[in-house]
C-alpha positions as CSV (number, residue, x, y, z in Angstrom):
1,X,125.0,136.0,-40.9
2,X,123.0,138.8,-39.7
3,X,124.0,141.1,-36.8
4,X,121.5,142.1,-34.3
5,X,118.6,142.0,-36.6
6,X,115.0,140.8,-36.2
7,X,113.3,138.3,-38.3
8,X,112.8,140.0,-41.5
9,X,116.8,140.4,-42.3
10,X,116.3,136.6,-43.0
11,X,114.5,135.1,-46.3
12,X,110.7,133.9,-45.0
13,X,111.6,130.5,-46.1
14,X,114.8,130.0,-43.9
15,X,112.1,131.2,-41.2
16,X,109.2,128.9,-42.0
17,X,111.8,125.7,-41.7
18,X,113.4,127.2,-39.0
19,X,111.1,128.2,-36.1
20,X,109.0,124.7,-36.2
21,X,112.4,123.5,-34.9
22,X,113.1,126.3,-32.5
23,X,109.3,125.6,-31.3
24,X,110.2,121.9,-30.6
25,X,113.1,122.4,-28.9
26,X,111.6,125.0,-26.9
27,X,109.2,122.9,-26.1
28,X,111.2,120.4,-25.0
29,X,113.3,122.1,-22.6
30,X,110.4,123.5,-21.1
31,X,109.0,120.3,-19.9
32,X,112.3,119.1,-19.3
33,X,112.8,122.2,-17.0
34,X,109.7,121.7,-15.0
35,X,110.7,117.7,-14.3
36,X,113.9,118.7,-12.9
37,X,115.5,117.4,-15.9
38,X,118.2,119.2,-15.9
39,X,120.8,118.2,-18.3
40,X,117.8,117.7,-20.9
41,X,117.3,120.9,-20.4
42,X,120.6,122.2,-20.9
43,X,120.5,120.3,-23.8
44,X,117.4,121.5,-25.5
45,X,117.9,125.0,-24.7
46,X,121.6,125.0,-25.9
47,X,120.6,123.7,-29.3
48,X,117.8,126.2,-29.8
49,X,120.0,129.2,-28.7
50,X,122.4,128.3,-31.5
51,X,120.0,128.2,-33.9
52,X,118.7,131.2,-32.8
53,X,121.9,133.2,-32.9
54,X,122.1,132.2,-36.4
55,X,119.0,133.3,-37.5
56,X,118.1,136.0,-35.1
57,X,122.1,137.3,-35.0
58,X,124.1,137.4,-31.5
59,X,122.5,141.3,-30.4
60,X,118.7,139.8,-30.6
61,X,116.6,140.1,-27.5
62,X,115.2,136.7,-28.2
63,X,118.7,135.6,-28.4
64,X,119.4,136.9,-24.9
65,X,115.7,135.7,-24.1
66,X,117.5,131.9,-24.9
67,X,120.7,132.3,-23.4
68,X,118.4,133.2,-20.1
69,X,116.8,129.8,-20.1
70,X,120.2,127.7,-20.9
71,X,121.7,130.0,-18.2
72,X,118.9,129.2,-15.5
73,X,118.8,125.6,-16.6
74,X,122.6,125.5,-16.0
75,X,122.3,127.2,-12.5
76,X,120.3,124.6,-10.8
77,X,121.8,121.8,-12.5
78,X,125.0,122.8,-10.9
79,X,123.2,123.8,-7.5
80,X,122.0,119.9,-7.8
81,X,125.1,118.2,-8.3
82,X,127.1,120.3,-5.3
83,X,123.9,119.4,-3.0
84,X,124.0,115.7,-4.2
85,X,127.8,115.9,-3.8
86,X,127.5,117.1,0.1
87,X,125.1,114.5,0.3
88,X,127.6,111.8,-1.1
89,X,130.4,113.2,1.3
90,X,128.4,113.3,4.7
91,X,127.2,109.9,4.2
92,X,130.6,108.6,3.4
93,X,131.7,110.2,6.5
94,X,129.2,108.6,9.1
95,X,128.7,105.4,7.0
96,X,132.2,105.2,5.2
97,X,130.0,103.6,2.0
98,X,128.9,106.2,-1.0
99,X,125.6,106.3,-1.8
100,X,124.3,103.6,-4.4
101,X,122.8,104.5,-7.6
102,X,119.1,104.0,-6.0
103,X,119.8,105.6,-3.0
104,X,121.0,108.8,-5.3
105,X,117.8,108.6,-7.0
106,X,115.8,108.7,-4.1
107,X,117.7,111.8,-2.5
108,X,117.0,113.8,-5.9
109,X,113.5,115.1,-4.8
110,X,115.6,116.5,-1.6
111,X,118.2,118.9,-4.0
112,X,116.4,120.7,-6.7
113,X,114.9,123.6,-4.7
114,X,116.9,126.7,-5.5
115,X,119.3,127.8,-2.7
116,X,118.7,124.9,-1.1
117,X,122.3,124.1,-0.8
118,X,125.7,126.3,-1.5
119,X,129.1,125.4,-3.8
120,X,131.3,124.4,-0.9
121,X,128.8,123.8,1.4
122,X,125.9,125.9,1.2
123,X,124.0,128.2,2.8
124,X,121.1,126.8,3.4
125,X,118.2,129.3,2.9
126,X,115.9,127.2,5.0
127,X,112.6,129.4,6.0
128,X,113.3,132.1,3.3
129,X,110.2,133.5,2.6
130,X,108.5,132.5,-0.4
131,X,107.4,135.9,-1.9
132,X,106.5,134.3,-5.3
133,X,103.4,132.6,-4.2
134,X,101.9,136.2,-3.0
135,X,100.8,137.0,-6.5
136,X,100.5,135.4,-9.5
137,X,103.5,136.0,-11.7
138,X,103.1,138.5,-14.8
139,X,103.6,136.3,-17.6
140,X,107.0,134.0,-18.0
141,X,109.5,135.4,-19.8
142,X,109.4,132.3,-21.8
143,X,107.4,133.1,-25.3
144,X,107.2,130.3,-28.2
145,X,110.1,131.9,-30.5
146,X,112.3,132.4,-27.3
147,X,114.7,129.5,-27.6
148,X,117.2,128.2,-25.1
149,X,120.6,129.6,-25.3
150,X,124.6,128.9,-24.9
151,X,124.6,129.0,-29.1
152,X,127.7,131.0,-28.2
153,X,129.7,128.0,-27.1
154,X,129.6,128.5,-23.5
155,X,129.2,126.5,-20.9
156,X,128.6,123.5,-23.8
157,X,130.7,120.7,-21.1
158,X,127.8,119.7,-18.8
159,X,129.9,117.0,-17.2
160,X,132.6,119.6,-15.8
161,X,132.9,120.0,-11.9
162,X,130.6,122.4,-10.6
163,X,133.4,125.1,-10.3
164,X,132.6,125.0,-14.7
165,X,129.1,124.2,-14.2
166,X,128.6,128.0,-12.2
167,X,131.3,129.4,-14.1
168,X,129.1,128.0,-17.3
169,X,125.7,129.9,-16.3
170,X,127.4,133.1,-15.4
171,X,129.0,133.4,-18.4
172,X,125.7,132.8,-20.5
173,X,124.0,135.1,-18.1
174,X,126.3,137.8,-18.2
175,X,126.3,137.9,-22.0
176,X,122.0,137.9,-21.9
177,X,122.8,140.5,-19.6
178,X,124.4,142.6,-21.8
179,X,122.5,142.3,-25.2
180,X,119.3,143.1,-22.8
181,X,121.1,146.2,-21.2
182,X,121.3,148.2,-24.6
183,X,117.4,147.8,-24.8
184,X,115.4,150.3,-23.0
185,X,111.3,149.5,-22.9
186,X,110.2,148.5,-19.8
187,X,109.9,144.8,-20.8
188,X,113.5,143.9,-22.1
189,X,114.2,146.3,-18.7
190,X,112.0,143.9,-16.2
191,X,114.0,140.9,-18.2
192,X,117.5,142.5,-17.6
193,X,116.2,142.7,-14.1
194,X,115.6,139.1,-14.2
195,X,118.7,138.3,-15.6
196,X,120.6,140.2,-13.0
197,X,119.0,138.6,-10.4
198,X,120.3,134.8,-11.5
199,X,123.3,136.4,-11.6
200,X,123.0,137.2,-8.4
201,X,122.0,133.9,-7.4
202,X,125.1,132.1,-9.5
203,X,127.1,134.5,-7.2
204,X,125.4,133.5,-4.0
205,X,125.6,129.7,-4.8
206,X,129.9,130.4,-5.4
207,X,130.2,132.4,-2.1
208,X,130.7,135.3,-3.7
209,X,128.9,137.3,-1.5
210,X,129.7,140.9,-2.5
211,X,128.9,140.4,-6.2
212,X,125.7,138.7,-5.2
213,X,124.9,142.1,-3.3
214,X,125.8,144.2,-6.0
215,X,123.9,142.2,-8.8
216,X,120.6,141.8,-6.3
217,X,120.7,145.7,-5.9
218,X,121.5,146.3,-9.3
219,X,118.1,144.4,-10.1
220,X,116.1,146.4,-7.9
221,X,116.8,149.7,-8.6
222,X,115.4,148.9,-12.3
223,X,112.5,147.3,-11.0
224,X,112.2,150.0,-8.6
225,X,111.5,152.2,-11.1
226,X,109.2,150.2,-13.3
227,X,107.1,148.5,-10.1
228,X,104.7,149.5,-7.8
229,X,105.9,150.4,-4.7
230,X,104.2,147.4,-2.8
231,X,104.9,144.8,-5.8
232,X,106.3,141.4,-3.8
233,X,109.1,141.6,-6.4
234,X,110.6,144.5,-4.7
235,X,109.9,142.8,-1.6
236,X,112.0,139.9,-2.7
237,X,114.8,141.4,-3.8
238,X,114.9,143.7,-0.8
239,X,115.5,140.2,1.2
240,X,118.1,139.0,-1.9
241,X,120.0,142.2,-0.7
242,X,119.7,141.4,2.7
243,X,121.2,137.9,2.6
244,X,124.0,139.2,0.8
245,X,124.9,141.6,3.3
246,X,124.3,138.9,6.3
247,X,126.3,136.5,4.6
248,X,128.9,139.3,4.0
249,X,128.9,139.9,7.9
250,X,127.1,143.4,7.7
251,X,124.3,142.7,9.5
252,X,123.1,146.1,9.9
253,X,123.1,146.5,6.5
254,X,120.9,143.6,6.3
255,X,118.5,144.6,8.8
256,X,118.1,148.0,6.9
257,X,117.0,146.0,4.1
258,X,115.1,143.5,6.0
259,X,113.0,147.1,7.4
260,X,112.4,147.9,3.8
261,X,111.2,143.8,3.1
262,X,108.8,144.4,6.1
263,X,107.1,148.0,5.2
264,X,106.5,146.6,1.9
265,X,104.8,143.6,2.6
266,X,103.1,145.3,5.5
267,X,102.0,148.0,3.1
268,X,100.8,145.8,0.3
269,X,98.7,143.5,3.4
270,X,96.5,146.7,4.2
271,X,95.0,146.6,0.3
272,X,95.3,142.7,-0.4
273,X,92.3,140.8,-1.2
274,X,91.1,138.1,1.4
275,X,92.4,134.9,-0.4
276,X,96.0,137.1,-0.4
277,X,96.2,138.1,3.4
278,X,96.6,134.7,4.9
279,X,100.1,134.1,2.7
280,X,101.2,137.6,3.0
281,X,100.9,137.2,7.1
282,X,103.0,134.2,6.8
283,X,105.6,135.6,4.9
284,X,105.7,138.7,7.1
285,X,106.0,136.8,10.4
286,X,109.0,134.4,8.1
287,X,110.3,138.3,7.7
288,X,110.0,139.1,11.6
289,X,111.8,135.9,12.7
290,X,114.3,136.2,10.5
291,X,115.1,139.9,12.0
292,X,115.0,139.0,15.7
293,X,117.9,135.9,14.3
294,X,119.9,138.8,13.1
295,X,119.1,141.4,15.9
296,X,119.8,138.6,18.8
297,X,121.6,136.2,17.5
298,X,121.9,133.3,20.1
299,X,125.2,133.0,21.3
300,X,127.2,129.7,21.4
301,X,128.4,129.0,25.1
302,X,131.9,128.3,25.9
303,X,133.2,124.5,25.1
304,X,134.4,124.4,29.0
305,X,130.7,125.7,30.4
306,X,129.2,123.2,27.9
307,X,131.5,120.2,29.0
308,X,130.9,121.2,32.7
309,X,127.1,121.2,32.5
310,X,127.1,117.4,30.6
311,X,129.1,116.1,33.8
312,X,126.9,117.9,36.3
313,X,123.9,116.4,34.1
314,X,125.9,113.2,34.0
315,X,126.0,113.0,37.7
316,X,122.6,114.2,38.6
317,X,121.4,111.6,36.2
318,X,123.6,108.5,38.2
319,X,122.6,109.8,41.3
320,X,118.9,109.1,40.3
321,X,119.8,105.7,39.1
322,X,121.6,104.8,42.1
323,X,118.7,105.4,44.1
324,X,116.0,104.1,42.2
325,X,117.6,100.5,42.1
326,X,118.3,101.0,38.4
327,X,122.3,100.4,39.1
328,X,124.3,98.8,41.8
329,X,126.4,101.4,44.0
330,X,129.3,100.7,43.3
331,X,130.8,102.0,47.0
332,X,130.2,98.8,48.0
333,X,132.8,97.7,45.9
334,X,135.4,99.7,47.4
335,X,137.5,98.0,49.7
336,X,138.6,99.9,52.8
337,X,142.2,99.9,53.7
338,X,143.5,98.5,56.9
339,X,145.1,100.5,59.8
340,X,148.1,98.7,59.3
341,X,148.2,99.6,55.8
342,X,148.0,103.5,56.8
343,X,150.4,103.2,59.6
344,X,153.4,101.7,57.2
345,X,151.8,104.4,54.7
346,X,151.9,107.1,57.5
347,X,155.6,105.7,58.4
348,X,157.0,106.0,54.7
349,X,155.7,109.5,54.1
350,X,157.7,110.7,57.2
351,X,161.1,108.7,56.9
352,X,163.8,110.9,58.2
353,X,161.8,112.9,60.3
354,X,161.1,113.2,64.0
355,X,157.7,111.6,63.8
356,X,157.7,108.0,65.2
357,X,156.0,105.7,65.3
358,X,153.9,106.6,67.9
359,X,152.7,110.1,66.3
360,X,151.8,107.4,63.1
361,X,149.6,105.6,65.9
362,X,148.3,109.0,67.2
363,X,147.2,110.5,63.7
364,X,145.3,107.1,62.6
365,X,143.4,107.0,66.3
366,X,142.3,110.7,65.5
């Protein structure tokens, strides 16, 4: 087997019968990708990376191009199964019953957005900004002879707990990642980018928080030099660093980087076309909000404050149903005691003492 070497260190007939297979399969993972079907996609794009380590050898780019898609496909099928897995355990908790296979179906739709839920209970990236719709991507990294990967054998048991299933897409990552960091033109540069930045999301989805940061800002100081200074990518990744950082508790780290999100997206708003400006101004104000959270984030009040304010609402709220009629007052209920009651009580209370009976009589006339 060939090592490292293009296309022509194979005989054109191996070729010809080989890449109609790596086209299907290619093809197949594709639109098994873009239905969510996961584990068909894992499939599909771990065949054809075999095959494409064998023909292509295990230093080809379009190896590494094939090990990116297996790796991505493996990312959010594990970043589905922990978010249908806290799904599964919250409604056991408030319902004691799991969910049935229907109702799993129907929560599907709910879990397959990226970063929409973390392993161990996610951070939830709710209002991220979505700096992908700004601009039309630059074409996928996904040609026809890039195949799927994981021919190496990695991260081949897709029914492992999701601690294997993110351990399984690092691992194929990290070894694109390194077959694409020998090569140095600016498109295997933009794809080892690319691939840095999953593997900064595989670290985000684990909680690994500093190796997230590192793998985010590793990706943008390559794009940095290959981008235009207002490209939404670096915009992105700006924020990627950010999050990082917040989740790391260094917030002013992350606002730094949050500054730098904001001048770039304010900087490519002055020269965007019309149909642009409306998204960019979304995502900027997304931007804003999210610094003020950080800047002032609201404080929880103290448990006794918050126990003290329910009563006084609780009693403000009786008080108005007492007197609109809405329930009985109860004082009526109450039955008063007797003077003879609170003499003998008067009289116990002072046995042994000078006070007679007629100081008892006295105190209860007052």
């Amino acid at each position: 087997m060939s090592k490292g070497k293009q296309p022509d260190t194979s005989s054109s007939s191996t070729l010809d019968s080989v890449m109609p297979v790596i086209s299907s399969l290619l093809d197949q993972g594709t639109r098994a990708f873009a239905l969510s079907d996961w584990p068909q996609a894992i499939d599909s794009f771990g065949e054809m990376s075999q095959i494409t380590e064998q023909v292509f050898g295990p230093e080809s780019p379009r190896y590494a191009d094939a090990l990116v898609m297996y790796g991505r496909a493996l990312l959010q099928n594990a970043i589905e199964q922990t978010a249908l897995m806290a799904q599964k355990t919250l409604a056991q908790a408030v319902t004691g019953q799991a969910f049935s296979d229907n109702e799993q179906e129907e929560s599907d739709d709910g879990n397959r957005e990226l970063g929409s839920s973390s392993k161990g209970g996610r951070i939830a990236f709710e209002g991220e900004p979505d700096f992908r719709q700004l601009n039309n991507p630059e074409g996928q990294e996904e040609e026809e002879q890039e195949d799927g990967d994981g021919g190496d054998g990695e991260g081949e048991g897709e029914d492992d707990d999701n601690d294997d299933d993110f351990s399984a897409a690092w691992d194929v990552l990290d070894t694109a990642r390194l077959i694409q960091s020998k090569q140095t033109d600016k498109k295997s540069q933009l794809k080892y980018a690319e691939t840095l930045m999953l593997l900064g999301d595989v670290s985000m989805e684990s909680e690994n928080f500093p190796q997230a940061q590192q793998d985010f800002a590793a990706a943008l100081h390559v794009k940095q030099l290959y981008l235009e200074a207002d490209d939404r990518e670096l915009a992105e990744l700006h924020y990627k660093v950010a999050l990082a950082l917040e989740y790391n508790e260094d917030t002013e780290g992350a606002l730094l980087e949050m500054a730098e999100v904001e001048k770039i997206l304010a900087r490519r708003l002055d020269v965007a076309e019309l149909e642009e400006q409306e998204g960019l101004r979304e995502v900027l104000e997304d931007v804003r909000v999210k610094i003020e959270e950080w800047r002032n984030p609201v404080k929880q009040q103290d448990d006794v404050v918050l126990d003290d304010e329910m009563k006084e609402k609780a009693r403000a709220a009786f008080l108005v149903a007492v007197e609109g009629g809405k329930v009985n007052d109860l004082t009526a209920l109450v039955k008063k005691k007797k003077k003879g009651d609170n003499k003998r009580k008067c009289l116990e209370d002072n046995a042994g003492s000078s006070e007679d009976t007629e100081s008892c009589a006295k105190k209860l006339k007052d």
